[in-house]
C-alpha positions as CSV (number, residue, x, y, z in Angstrom):
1,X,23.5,2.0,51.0
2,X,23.2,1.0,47.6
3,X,20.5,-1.3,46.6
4,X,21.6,-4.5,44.5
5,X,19.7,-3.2,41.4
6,X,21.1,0.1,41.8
7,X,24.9,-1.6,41.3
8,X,23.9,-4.3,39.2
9,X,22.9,-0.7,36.9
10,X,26.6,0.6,37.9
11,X,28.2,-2.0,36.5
12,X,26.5,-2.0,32.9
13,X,29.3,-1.7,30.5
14,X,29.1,1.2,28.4
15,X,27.9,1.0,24.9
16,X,30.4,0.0,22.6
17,X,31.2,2.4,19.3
18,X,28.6,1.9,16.8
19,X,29.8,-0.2,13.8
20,X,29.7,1.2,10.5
21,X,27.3,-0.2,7.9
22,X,28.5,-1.2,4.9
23,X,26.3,-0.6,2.1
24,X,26.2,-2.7,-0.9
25,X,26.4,-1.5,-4.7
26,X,22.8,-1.4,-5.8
27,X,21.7,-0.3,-9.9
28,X,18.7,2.0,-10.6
29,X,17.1,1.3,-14.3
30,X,14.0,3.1,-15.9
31,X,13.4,0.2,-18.4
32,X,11.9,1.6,-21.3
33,X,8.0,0.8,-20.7
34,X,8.5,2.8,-17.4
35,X,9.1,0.1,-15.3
36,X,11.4,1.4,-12.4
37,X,13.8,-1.2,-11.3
38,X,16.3,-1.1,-8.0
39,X,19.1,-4.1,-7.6
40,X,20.5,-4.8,-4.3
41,X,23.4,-7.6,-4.1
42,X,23.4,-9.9,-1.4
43,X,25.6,-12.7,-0.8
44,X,24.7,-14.0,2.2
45,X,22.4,-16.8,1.3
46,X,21.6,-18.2,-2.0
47,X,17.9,-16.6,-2.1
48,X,16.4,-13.3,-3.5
49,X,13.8,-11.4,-1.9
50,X,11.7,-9.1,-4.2
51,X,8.7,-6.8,-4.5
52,X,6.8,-5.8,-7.3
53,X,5.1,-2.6,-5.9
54,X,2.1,-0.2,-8.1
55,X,1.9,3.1,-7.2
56,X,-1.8,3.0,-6.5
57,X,-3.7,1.8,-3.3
58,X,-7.6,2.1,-1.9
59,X,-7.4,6.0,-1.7
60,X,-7.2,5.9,-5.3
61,X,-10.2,3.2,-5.7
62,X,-12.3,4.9,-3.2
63,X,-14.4,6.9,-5.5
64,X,-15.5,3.5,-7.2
65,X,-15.5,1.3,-4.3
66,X,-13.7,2.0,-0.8
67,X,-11.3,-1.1,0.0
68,X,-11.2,-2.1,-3.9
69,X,-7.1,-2.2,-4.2
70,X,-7.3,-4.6,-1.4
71,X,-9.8,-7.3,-2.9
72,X,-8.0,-7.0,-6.1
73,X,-4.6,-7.9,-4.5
74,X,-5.8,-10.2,-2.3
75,X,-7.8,-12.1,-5.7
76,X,-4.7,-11.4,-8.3
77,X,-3.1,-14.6,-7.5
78,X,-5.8,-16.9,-8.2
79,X,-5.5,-17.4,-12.0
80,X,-3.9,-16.4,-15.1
81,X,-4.9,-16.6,-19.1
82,X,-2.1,-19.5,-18.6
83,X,-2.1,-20.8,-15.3
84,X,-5.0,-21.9,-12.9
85,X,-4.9,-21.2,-9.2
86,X,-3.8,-24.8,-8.4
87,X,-1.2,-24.6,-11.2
88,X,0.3,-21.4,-9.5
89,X,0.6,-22.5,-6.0
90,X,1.9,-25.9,-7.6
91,X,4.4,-23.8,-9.5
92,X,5.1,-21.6,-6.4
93,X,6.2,-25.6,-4.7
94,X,8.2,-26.4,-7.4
95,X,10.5,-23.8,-7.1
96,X,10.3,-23.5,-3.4
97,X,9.3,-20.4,-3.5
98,X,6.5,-17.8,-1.4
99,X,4.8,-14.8,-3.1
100,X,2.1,-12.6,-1.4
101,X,0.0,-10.4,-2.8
102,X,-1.4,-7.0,-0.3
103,X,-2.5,-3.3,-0.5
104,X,-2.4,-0.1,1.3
105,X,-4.2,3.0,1.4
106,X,-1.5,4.2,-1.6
107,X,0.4,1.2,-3.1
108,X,-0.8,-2.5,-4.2
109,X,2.7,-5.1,-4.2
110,X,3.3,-8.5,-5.0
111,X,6.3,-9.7,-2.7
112,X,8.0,-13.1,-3.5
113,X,11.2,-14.6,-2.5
114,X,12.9,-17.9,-3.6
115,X,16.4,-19.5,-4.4
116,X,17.9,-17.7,-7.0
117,X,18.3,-20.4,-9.1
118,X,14.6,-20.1,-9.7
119,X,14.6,-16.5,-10.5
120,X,13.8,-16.8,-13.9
121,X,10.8,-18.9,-13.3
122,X,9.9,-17.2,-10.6
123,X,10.2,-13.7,-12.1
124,X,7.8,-15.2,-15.3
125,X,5.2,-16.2,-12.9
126,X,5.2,-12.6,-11.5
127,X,5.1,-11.0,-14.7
128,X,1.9,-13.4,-15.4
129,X,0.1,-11.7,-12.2
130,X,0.9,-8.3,-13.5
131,X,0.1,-8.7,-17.2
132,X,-2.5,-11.6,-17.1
133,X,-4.5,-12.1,-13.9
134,X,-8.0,-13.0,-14.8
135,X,-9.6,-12.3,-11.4
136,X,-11.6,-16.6,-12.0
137,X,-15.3,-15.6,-11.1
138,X,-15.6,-18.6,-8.1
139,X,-12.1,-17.4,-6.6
140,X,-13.8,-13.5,-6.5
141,X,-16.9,-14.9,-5.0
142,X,-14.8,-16.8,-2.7
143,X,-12.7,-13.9,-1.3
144,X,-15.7,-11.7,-1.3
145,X,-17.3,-13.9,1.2
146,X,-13.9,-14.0,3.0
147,X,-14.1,-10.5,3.9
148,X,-17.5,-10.2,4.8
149,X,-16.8,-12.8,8.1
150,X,-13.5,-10.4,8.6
151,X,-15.8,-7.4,9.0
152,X,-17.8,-8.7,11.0
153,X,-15.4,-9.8,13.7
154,X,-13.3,-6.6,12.8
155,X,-16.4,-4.6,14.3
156,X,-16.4,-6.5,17.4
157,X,-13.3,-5.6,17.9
158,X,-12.3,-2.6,20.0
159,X,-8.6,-1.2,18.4
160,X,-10.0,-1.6,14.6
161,X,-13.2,0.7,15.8
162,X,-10.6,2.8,17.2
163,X,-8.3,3.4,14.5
164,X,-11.4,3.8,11.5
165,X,-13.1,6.4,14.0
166,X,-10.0,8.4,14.1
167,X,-9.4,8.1,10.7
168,X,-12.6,9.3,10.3
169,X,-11.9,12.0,12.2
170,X,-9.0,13.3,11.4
171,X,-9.4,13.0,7.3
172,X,-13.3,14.0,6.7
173,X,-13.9,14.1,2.9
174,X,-9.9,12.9,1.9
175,X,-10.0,9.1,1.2
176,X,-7.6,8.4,4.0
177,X,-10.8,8.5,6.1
178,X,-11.5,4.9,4.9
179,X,-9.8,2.4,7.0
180,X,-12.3,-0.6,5.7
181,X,-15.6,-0.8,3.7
182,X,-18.6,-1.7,4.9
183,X,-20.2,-5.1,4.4
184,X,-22.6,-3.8,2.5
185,X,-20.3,-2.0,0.6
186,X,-18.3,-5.2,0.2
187,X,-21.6,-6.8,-1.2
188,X,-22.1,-4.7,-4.3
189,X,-18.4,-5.1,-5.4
190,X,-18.4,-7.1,-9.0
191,X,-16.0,-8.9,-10.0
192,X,-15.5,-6.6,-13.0
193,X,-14.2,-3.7,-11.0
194,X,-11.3,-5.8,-10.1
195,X,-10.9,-6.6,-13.7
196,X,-10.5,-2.6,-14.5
197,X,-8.6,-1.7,-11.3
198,X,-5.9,-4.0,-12.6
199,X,-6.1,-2.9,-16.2
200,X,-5.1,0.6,-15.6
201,X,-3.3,0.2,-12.4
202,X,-1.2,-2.8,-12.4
203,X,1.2,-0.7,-15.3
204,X,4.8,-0.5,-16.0
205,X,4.3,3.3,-15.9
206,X,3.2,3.0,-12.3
207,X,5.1,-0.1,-11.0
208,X,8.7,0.0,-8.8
209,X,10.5,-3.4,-9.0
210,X,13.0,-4.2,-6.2
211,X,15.2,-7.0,-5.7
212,X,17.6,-8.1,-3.1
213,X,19.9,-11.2,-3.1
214,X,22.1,-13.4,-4.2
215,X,23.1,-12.7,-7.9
216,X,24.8,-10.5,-10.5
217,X,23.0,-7.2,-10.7
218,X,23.7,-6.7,-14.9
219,X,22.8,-10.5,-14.7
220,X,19.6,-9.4,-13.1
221,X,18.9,-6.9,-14.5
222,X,18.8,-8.5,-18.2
223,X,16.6,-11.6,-17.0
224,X,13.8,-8.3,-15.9
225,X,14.4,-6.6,-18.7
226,X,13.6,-10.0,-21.5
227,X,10.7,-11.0,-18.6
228,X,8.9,-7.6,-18.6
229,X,9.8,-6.5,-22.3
230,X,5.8,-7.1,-23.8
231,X,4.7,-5.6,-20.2
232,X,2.6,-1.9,-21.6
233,X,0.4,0.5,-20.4
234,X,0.1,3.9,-18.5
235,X,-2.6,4.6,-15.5
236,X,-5.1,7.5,-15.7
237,X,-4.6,10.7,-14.6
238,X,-4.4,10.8,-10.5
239,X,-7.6,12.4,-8.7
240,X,-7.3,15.3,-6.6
241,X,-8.3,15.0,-3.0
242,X,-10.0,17.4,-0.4
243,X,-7.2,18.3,1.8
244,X,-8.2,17.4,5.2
245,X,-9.9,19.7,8.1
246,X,-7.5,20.2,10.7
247,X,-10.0,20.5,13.9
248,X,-9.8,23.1,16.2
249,X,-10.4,22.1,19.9
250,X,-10.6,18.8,21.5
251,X,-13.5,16.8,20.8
252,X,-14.4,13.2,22.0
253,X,-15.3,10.7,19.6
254,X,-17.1,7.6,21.7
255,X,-17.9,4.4,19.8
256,X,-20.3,2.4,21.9
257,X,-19.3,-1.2,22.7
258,X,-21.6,-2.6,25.1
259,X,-20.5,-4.5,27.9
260,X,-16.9,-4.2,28.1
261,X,-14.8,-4.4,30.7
262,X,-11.9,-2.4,29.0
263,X,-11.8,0.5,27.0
264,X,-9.1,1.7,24.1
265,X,-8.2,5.4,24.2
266,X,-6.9,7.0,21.2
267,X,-5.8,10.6,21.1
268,X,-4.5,11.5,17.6
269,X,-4.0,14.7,15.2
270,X,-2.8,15.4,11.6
271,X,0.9,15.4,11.3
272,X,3.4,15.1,8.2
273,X,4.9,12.6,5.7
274,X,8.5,11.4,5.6
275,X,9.4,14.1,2.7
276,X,8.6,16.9,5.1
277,X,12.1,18.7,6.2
278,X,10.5,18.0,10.3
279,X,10.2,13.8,9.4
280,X,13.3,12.5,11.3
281,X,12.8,15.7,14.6
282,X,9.3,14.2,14.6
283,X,10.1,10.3,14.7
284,X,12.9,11.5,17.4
285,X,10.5,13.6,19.5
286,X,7.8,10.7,19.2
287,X,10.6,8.1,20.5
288,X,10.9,10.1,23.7
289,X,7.5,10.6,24.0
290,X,5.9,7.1,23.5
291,X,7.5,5.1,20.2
292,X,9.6,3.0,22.4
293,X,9.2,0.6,25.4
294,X,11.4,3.1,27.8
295,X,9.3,6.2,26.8
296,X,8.1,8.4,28.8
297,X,4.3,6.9,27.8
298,X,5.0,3.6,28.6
299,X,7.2,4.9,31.9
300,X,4.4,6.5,33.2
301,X,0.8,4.5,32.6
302,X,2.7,0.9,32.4
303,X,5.7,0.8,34.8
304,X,4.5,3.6,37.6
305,X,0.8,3.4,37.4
306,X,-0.2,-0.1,36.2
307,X,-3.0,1.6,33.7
308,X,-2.2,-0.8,30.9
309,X,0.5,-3.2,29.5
310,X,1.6,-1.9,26.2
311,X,0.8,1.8,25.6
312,X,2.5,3.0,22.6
313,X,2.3,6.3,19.6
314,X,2.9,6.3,16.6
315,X,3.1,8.8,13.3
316,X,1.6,7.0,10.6
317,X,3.3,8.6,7.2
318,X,1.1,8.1,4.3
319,X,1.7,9.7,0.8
320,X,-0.4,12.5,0.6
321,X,-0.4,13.1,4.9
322,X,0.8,11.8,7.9
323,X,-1.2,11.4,11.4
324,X,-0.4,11.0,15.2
325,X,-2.1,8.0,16.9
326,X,-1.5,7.9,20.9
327,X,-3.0,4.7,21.6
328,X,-3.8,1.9,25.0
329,X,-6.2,0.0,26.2
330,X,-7.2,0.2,30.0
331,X,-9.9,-0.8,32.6
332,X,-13.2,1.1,32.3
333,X,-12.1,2.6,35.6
334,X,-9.0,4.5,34.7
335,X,-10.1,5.9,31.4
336,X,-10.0,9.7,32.4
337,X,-6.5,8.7,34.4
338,X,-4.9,7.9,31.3
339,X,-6.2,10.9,29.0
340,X,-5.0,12.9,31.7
341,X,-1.6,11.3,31.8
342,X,-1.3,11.2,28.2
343,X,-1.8,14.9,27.6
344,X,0.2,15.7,30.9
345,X,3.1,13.4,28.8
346,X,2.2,15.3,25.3
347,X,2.1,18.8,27.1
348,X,5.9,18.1,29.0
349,X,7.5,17.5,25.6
350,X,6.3,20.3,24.5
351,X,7.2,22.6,26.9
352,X,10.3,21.3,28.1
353,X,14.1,20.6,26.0
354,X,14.6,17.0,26.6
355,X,17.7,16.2,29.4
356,X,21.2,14.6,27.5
357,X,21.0,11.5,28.7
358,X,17.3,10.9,27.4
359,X,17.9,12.6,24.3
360,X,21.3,10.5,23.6
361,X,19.5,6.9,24.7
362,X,16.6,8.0,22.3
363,X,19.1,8.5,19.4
364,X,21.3,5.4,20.1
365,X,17.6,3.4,20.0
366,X,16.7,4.7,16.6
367,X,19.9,4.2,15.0
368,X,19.9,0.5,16.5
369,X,16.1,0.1,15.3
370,X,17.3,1.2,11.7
371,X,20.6,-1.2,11.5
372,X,18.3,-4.1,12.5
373,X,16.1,-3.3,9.9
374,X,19.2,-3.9,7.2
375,X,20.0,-7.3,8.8
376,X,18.0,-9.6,6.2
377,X,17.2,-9.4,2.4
378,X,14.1,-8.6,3.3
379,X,14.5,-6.0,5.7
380,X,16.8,-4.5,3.4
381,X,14.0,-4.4,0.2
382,X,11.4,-3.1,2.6
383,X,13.5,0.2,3.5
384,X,14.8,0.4,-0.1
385,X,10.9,1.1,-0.8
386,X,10.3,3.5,1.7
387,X,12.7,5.6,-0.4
388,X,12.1,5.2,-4.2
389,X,8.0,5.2,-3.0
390,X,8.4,8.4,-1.0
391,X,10.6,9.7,-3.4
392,X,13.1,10.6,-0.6
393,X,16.9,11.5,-1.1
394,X,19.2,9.3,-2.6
395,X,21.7,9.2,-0.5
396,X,18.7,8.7,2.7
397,X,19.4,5.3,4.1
398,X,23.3,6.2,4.3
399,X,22.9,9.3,5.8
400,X,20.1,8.2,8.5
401,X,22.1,7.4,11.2
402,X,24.5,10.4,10.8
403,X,20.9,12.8,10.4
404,X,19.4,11.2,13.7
405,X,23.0,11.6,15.3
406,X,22.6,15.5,14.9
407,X,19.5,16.4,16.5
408,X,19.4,18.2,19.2
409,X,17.1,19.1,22.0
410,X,16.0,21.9,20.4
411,X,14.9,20.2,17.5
412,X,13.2,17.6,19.3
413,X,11.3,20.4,21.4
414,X,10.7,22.6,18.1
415,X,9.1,19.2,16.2
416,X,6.8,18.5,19.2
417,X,5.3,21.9,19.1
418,X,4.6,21.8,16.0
419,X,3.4,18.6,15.4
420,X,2.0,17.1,18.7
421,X,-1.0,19.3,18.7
422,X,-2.2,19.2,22.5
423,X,-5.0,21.7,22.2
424,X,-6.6,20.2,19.3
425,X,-6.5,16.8,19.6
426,X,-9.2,14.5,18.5
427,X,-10.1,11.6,21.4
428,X,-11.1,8.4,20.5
429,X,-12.8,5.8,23.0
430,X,-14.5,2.6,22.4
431,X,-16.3,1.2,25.5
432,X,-19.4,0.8,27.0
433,X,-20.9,4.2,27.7
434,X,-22.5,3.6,30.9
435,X,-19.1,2.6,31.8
436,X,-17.1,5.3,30.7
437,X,-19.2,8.0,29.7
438,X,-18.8,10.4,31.9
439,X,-15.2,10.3,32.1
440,X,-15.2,11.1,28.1
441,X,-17.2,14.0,29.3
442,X,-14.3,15.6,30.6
443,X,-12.2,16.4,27.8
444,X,-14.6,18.1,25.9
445,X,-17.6,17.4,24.2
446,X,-19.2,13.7,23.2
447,X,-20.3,12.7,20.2
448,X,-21.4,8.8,20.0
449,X,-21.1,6.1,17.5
450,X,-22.8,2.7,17.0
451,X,-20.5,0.1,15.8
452,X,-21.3,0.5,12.1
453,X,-20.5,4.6,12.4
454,X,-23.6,5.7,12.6
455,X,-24.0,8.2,15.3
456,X,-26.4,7.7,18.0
């Protein structure tokens, strides 16, 4: 007989037909200092949501100072030749509007939203930032200090040691290895080096401007073009980088955290960015594997073994490279378990075409992910960047769901071969090594870290 879960499950409705999205006219202008601008109308709400985005991150600071994009982002928003810190966050009020400033291992942005009444004002305060920021000496000092107390909780903390050793690991000499400075490193910076960062990097030549909202694109379009018009300069010449190692043979990477109870696991290899031809296969193939809450990951170490609560992988595309990070965190006592059922997981996808029904429910989440991530301005400006930034197809957002529609098991299984490299994976563990120690011992040989990196 039936249990009452099993016909509670056999009288799910079946998915209704997938609606089709209906993509709204956006404009693409080279203005002519080489600013790159992309207009999105909106009309849902009376707001805009935009981001002013540089083409330059920490990997290209790293030489000078690893981290340096990062204090210069977060510092850019505290004063202008014309406005003071107070007088831009009294300005922000006025017009009832937020703006953030961040960077990434390849990009810098300034991201503001607001009513579009206020666009004009709001758009001359942004151009201020970019053209004018004069990086105040107490408001440097200030954020300085800032991130010295976030490092040193950050290296008490068991997933950031985690994801810098892999990086580490899987990048060597490339800058990509740098997931945060040091605090001594931090120390040294001066306050001119944010000064010059922004000088040659915060540039027309290198900048992407989009907007999403609630007004007339030409309209728009104008009110950037009269805003940015004085707006000059072109960046240096880009570095070249050591392409990374790839490693050959497992190897266990142990960072030593005394006295915990539980341990995060990483397993991880170099992988590919989203302009490689295996991009969508890949982000398929991972789905299955571990990307989503039914995978076969969180299936196996969550729901039939109890090894942790949220298991999860990811593949993390950056510009120049892309990398796989298998990641949970689990009781000192099941640490070898769950590397064994991870690989056992990694090795299955590899070996075996994917069933129908998994394959179809894996495709159907992917395309549902991606409409929800068009359902607000913001959403939409964040996956308009993906594209102009990774210089991907015109046309890719329209033909996503179409793209992930057609793959087929074979693709998935010919992706996972060549991307989820089993053999040569690099493991991660931070725990105490008393603990867990010999259990790292078992996947190949140990090498062991302090919490500052240095190997013991």
């Amino acid at each position: 007989m039936a249990t009452r879960a099993q016909a509670a499950k056999e009288k799910v409705p079946a998915l209704a037909t997938e609606r089709e999205l209906r993509w709204p006219q956006r404009i693409r202008r080279r203005l002519p200092n080489g600013l790159e601008v992309v207009l999105v109308e909106s009309h849902t709400i009376p707001k805009f949501n935009a981001q002013l985005i540089f083409r330059s991150g920490n990997a290209l600071a790293s030489r000078e100072a690893p981290g340096l994009a990062e204090m210069t982002a977060n510092v850019v928003r505290t004063g202008t030749a014309s406005r003071s810190s107070r007088q831009i966050e009294e300005d922000l009020r006025t017009m009832g509007a937020n703006l953030a400033c961040s960077a990434g291992a390849d990009s810098s942005a300034i991201s503001f939203s607001g009513l579009t009444e206020f666009a004009g004002g709001l758009l001359a305060l942004v151009a201020d930032l970019a053209q004018g920021a004069t990086f105040p000496a107490d408001e440097f000092e200030r954020e300085r200090r800032q991130r010295i107390e976030e490092l040193r909780i950050e290296r008490t903390t068991p997933g950031f040691l985690a994801g810098e050793r892999l990086r580490q690991v899987l990048f060597g000499a490339h800058p990509y290895s740098i997931a945060a400075p040091t605090e001594v490193q931090v120390e040294s910076y001066r306050r001119e080096q944010l000064v010059e960062f922004h000088r040659q990097n915060y540039v027309p030549d290198r900048a992407l401007l989009i907007a999403v909202g609630d007004f007339a694109s030409e309209n728009m379009l104008q009110q950037i073009e009269k805003t940015f018009a004085q707006w000059a300069g072109s960046p240096p010449a880009r570095p070249e980088f050591p392409a990374p190692t790839k490693a050959t043979g497992r190897r266990v990477h142990l960072v030593h955290l005394p006295g915990t109870v539980q341990t995060q696991v990483l397993v991880g290899n170099l992988a590919i960015t989203r302009r490689h031809p295996d991009w969508l296969p890949l982000t398929l193939a991972n789905s299955i594997y571990g990307g989503a809450f039914n995978s076969r990951l969180v299936m196996n170490i969550r729901e039939q073994k109890g090894y942790t609560y949220s298991p999860r992988s990811t593949v993390y595309p950056l510009r120049e490279h892309g990398y796989l990070n298998i990641h949970a965190a689990v009781r000192n006592t099941v640490v070898a378990a769950t590397l064994t059922e991870m690989f056992y997981e990694l090795d299955r996808i590899r070996s075996v075409p994917v069933g129908e029904q998994e394959l179809d429910d894996a495709r159907s989440y992917l395309s549902g992910v991606f409409s929800l991530g068009l359902g607000t301005q913001d959403a939409l400006a964040g996956q308009l960047a993906t594209v102009y930034l990774n210089e991907l197809p015109e046309d890719y957002l329209e033909t996503y769901r179409q793209k992930v529609r057609a793959l087929t098991a074979e693709d998935v299984l010919t992706a996972a071969r060549k991307h989820f490299d089993s053999a040569n994976a690099q493991i991660v563990i931070v725990g105490d090594r008393e603990q867990v120690g010999e259990q790292a011992a078992l996947f190949g040989p140990v090498e062991t870290y302090d919490q500052q990196g240095n190997r013991l």
